[in-house]
C-alpha positions, -999 to +999 in steps of 0.1 A: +000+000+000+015+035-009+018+061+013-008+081+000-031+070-031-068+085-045-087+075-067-108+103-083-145+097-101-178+116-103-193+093-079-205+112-040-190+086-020-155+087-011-136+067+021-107+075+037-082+052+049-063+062+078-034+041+096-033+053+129+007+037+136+021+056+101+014+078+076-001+057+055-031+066+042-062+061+010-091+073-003-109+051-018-145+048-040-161+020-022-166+008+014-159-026+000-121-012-014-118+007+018-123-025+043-099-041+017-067-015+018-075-018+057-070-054+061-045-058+042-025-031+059-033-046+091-025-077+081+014-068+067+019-042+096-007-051+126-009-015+125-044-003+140-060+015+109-095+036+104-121+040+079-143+073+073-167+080+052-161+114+034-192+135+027-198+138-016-203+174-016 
């Protein structure tokens, strides 16, 4: 996982991908490629990582 990544489309929904041990960090289209990037971050690092949805203004 890179340090920082997004990935841009015209869709509202955006989630952001937060490692709370380093700085990396996502944004991502769906909750499904969010929970993804998390666990597999966690699982390489056993870093503790978050997921928030960002508001599609």
């Amino acid at each position: 996982m890179s340090k920082t990544k997004s990935h841009r489309s015209n869709a509202s929904a955006r989630y952001h991908v937060v490692c709370r041990d380093c700085p990396t960090e996502s944004v991502e289209r769906t909750g499904v490629a969010a929970a993804q990037v998390r666990s597999e971050h966690v699982a390489e690092t056993g870093h503790r990582v978050v997921v928030g949805a960002l508001s599609g203004e």
